[in-house]
The first five atom37 places (N, CA, C, CB, O) and aatype in JSON, in Angstrom:
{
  "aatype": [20, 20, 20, 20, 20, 20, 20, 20, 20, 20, 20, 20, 20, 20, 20, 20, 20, 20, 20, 20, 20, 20, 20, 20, 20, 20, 20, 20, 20, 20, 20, 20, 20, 20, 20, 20, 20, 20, 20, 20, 20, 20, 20, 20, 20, 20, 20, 20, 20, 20, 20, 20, 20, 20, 20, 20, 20, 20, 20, 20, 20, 20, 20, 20, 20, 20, 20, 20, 20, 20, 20, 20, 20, 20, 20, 20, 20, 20, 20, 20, 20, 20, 20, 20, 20, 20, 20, 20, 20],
  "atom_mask": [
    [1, 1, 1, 1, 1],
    [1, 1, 1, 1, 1],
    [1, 1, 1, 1, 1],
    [1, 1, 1, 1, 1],
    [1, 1, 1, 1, 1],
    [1, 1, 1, 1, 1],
    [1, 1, 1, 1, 1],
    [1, 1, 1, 1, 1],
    [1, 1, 1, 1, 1],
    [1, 1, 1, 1, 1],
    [1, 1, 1, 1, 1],
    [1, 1, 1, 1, 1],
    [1, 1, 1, 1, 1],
    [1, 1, 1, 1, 1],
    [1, 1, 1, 1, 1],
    [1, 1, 1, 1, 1],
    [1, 1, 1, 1, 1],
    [1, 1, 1, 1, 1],
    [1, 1, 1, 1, 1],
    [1, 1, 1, 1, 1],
    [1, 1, 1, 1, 1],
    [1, 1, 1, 1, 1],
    [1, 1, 1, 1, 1],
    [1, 1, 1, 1, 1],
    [1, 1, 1, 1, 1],
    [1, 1, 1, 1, 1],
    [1, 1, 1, 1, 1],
    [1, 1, 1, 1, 1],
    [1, 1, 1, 1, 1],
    [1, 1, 1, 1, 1],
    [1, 1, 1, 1, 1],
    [1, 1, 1, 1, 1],
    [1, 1, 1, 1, 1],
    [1, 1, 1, 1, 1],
    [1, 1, 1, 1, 1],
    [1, 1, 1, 1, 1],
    [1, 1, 1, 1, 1],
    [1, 1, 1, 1, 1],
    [1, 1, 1, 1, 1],
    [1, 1, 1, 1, 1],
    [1, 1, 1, 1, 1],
    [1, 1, 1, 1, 1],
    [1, 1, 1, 1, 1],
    [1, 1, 1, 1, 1],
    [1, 1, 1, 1, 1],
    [1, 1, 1, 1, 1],
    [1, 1, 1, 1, 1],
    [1, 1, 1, 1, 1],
    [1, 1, 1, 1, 1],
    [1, 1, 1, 1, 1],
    [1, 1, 1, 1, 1],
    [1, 1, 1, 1, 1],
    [1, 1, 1, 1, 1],
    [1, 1, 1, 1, 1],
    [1, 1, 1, 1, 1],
    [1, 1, 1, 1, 1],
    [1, 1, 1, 1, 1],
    [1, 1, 1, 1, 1],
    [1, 1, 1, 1, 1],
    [1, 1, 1, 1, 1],
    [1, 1, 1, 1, 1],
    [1, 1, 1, 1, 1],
    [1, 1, 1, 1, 1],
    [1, 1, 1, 1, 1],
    [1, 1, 1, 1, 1],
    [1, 1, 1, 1, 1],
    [1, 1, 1, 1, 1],
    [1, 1, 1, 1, 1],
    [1, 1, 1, 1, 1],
    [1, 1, 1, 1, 1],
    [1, 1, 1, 1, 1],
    [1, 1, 1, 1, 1],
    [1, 1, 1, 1, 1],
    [1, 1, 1, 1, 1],
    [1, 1, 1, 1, 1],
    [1, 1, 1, 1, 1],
    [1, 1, 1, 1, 1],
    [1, 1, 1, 1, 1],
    [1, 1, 1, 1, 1],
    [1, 1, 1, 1, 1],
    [1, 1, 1, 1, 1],
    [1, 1, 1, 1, 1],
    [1, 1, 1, 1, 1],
    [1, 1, 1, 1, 1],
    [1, 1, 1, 1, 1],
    [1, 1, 1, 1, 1],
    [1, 1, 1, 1, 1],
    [1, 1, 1, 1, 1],
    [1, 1, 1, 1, 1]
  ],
  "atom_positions": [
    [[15.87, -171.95, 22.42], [14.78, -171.35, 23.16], [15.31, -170.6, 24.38], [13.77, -172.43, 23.58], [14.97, -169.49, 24.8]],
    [[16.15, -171.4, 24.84], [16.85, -170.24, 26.04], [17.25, -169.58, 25.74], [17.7, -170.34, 26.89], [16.64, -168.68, 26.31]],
    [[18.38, -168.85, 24.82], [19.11, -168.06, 24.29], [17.87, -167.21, 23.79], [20.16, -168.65, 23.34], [18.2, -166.03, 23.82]],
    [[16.78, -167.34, 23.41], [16.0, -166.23, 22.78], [15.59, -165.95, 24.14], [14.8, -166.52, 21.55], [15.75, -164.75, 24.38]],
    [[14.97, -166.78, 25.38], [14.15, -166.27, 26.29], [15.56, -164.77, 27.3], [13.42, -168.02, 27.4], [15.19, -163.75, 27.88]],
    [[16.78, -165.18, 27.15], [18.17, -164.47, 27.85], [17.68, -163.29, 26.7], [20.18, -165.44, 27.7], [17.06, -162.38, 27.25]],
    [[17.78, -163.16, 25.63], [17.62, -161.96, 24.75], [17.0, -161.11, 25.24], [17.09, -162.1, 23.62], [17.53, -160.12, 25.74]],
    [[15.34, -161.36, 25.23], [14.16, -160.96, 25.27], [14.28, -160.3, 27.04], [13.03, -162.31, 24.81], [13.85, -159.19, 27.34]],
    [[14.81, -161.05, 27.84], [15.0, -160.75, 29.46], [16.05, -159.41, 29.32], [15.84, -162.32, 30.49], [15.88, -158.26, 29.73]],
    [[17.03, -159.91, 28.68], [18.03, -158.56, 28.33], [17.35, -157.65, 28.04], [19.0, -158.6, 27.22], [17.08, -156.77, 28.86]],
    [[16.89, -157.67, 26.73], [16.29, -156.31, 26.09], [15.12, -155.72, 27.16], [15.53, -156.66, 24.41], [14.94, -154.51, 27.16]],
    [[14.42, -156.44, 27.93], [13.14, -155.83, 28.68], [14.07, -155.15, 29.75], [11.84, -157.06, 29.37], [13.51, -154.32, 30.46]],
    [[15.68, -155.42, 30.02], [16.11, -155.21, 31.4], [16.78, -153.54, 30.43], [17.45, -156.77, 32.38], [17.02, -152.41, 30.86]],
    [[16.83, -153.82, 29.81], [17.75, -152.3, 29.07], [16.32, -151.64, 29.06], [18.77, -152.42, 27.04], [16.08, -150.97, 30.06]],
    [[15.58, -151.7, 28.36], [14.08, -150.66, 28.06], [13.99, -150.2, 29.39], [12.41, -151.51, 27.53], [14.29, -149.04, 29.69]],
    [[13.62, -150.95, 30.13], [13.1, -150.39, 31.68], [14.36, -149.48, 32.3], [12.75, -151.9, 32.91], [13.92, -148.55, 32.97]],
    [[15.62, -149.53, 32.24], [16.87, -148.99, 32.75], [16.64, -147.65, 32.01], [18.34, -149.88, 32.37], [16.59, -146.61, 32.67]],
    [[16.47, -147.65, 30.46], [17.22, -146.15, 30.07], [15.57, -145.67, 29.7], [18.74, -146.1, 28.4], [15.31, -144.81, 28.87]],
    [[14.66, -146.33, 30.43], [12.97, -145.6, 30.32], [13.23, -144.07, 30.85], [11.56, -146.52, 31.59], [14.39, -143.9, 31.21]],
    [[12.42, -142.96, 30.96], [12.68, -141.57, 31.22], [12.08, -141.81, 32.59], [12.0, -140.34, 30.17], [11.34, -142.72, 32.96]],
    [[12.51, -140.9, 33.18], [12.19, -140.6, 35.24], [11.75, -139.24, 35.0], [13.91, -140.6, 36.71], [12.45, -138.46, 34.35]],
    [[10.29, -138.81, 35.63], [10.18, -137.9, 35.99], [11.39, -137.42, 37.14], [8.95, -137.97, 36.24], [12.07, -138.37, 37.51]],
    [[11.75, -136.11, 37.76], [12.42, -135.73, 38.38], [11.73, -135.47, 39.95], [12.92, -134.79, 37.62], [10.66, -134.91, 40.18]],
    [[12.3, -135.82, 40.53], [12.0, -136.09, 42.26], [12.19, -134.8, 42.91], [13.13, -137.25, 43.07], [12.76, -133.81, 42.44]],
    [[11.65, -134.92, 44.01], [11.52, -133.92, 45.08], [13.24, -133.1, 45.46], [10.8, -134.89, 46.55], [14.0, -133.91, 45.98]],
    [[13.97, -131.37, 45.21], [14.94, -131.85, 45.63], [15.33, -132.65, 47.5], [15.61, -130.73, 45.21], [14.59, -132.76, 48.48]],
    [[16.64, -133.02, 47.3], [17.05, -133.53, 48.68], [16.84, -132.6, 49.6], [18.42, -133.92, 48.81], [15.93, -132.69, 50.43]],
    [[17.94, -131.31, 49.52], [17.92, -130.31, 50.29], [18.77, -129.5, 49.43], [18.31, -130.55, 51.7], [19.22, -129.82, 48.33]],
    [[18.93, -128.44, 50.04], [19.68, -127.11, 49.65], [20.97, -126.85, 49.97], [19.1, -126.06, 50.13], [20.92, -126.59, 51.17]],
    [[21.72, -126.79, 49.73], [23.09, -127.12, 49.62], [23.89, -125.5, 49.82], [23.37, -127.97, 48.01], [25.09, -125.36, 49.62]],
    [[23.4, -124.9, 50.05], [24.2, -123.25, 50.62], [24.74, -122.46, 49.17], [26.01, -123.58, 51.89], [25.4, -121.42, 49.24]],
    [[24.39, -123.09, 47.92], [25.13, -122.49, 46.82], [24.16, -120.98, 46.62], [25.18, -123.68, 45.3], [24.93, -120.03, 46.47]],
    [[22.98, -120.63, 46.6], [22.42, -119.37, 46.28], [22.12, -118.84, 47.87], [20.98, -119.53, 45.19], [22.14, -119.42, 48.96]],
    [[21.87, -117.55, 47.51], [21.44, -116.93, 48.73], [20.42, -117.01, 48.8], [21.67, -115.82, 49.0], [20.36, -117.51, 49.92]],
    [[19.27, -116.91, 48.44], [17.86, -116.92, 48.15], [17.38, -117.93, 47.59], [17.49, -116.01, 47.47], [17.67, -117.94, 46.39]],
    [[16.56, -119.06, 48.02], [16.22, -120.02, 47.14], [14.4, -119.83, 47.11], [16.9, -121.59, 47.72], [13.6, -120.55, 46.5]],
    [[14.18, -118.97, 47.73], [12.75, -118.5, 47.84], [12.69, -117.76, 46.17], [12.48, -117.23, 49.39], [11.84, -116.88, 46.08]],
    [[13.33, -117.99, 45.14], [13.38, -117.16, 43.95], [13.5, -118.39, 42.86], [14.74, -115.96, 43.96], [13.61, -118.41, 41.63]],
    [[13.41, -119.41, 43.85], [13.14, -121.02, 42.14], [11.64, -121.4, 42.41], [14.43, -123.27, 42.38], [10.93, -121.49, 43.41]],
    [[11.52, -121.54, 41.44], [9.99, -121.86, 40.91], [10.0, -123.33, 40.83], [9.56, -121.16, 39.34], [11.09, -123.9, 40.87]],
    [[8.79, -124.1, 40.7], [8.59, -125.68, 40.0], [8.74, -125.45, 38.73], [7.15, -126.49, 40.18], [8.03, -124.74, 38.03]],
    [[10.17, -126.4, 38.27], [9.81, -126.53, 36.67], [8.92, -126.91, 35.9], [10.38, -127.08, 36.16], [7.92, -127.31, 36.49]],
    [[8.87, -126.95, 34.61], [7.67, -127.62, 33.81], [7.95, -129.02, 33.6], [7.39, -126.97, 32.39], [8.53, -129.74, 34.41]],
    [[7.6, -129.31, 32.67], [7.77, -131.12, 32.08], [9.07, -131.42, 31.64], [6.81, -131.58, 30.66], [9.71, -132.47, 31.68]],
    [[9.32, -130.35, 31.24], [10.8, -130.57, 30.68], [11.14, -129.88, 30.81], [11.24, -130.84, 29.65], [11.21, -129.25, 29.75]],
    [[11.66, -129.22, 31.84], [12.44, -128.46, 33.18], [13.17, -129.34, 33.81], [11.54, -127.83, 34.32], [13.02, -130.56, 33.79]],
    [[14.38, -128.39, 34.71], [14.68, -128.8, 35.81], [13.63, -128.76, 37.06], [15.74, -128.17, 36.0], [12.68, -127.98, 36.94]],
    [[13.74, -129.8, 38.65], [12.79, -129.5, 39.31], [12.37, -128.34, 39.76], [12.83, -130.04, 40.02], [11.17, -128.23, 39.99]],
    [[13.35, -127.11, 40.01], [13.09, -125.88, 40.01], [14.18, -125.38, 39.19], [12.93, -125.32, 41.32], [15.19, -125.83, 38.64]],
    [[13.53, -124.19, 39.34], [14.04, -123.25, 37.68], [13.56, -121.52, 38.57], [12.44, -123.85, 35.48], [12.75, -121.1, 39.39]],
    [[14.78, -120.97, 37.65], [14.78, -119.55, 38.06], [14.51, -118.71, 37.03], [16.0, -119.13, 38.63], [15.28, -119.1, 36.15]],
    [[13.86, -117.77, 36.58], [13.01, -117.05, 35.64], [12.82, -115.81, 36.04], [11.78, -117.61, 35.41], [11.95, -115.6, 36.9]],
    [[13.87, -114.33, 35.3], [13.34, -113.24, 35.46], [12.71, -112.93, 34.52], [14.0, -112.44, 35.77], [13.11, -113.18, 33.38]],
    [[11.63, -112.34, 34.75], [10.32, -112.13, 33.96], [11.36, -110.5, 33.13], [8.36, -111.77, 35.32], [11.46, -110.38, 31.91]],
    [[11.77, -109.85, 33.78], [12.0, -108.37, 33.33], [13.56, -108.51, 32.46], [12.07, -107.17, 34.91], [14.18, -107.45, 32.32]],
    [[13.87, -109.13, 32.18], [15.34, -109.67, 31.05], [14.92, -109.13, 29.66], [15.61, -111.75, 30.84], [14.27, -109.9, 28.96]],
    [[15.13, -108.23, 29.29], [15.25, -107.4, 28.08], [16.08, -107.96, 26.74], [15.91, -106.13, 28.55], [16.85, -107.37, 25.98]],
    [[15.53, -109.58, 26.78], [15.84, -110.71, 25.52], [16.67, -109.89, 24.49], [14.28, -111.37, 24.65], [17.84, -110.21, 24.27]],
    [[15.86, -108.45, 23.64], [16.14, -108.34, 22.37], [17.15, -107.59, 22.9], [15.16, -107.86, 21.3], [17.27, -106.91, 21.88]],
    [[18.01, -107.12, 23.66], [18.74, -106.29, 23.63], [20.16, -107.1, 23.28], [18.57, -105.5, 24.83], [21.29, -106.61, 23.26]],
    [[19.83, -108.28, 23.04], [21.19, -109.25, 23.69], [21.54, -109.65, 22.24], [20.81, -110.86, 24.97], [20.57, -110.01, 21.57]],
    [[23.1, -109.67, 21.47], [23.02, -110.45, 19.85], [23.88, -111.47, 20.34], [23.7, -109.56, 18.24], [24.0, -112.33, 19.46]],
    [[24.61, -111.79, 21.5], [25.81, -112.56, 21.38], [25.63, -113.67, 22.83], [27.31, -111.4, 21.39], [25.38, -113.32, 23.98]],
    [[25.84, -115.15, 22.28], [25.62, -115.77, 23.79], [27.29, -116.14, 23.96], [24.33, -117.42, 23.9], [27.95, -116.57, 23.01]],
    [[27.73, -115.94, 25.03], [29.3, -116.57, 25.45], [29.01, -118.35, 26.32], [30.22, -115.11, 26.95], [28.35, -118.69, 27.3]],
    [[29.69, -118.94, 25.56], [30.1, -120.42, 26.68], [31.28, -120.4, 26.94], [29.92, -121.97, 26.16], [32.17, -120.39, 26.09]],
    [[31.47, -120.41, 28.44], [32.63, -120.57, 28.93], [32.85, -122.41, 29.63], [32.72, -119.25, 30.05], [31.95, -123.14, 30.05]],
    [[34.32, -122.72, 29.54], [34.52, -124.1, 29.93], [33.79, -124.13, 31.63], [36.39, -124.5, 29.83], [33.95, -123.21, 32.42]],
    [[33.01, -125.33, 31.92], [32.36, -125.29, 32.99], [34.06, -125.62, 33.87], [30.84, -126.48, 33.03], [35.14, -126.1, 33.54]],
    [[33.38, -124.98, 35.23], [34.54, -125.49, 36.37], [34.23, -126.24, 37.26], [35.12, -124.58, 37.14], [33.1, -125.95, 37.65]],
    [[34.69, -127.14, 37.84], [33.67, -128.2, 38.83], [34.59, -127.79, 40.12], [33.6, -130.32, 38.37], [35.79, -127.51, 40.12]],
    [[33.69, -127.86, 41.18], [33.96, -127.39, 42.56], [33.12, -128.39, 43.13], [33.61, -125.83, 42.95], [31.91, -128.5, 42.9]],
    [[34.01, -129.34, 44.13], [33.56, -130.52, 45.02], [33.39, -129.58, 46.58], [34.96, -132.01, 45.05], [33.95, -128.6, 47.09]],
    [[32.64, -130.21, 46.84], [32.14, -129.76, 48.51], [31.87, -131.28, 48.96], [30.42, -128.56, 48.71], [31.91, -132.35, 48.37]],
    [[31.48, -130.78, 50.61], [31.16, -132.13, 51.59], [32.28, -132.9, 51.84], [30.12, -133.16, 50.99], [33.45, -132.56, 51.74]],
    [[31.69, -134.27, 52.27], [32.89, -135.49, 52.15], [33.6, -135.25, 50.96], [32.34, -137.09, 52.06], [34.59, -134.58, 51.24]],
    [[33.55, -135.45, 49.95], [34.78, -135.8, 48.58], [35.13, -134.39, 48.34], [34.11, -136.65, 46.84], [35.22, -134.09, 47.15]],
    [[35.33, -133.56, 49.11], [36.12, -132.14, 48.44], [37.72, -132.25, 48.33], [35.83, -130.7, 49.49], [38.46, -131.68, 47.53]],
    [[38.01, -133.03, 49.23], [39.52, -133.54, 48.99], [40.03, -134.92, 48.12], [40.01, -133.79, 50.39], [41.09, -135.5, 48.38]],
    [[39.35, -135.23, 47.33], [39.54, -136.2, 46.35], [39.69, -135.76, 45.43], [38.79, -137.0, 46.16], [38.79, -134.97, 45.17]],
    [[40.89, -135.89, 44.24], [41.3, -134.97, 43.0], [39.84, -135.36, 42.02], [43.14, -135.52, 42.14], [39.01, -136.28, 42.04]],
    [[40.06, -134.09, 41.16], [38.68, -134.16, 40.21], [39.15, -134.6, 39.21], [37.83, -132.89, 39.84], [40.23, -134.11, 38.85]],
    [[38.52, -135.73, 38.34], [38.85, -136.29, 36.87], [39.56, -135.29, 35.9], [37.47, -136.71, 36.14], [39.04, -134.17, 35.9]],
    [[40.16, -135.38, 35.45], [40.95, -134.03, 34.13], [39.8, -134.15, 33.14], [42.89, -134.55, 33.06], [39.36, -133.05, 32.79]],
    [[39.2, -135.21, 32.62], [38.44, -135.12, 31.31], [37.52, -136.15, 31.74], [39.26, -135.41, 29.84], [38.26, -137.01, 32.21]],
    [[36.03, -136.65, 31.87], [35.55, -137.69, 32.03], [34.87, -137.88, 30.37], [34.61, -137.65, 33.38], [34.89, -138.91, 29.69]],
    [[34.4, -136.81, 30.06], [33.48, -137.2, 28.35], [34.15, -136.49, 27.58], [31.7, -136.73, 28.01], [35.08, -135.84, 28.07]],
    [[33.93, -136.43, 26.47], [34.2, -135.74, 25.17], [32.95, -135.52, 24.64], [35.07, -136.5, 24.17], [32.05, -136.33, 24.38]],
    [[33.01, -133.68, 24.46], [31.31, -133.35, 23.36], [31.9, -133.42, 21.98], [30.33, -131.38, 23.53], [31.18, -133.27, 20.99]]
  ]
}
């Protein structure tokens, strides 16, 4: 009976952990754009703001490029080395 009641406590403690979060107010603005008067409120399944040019001429485009992301630390930890690999896609 204990061992089922530890289960049941487990499993309610994982459900509630990986449950979905709406997305919060941001903190502040961090100096990366020049203009932040140009993000909108996202939708439901958005980021909290989101940037959207209405005048982007979609069909003109056949090819999307991904380039490897680059990570750039600022603030306190800008002098702490950056991980070489943390995930694998």
């Amino acid at each position: 009976m204990r061992c089922r009641r530890a289960s049941v406590v487990s499993l309610l403690a994982l459900v509630v952990a990986c449950a979905a979060r709406a997305p919060g107010a941001p903190a502040g603005f961090s100096g990366f754009l020049d203009d932040y008067s140009l993000l909108r409120s996202g939708g439901s399944d958005d980021a909290t703001l989101v940037y959207r040019a209405a005048d982007v001429p979609w069909s003109s485009y056949d090819a999307v490029l991904f380039e490897p992301v680059t990570l750039w630390r600022s603030g306190r930890h800008r002098s702490m080395p950056c991980p070489s690999r943390t995930s694998s896609a």
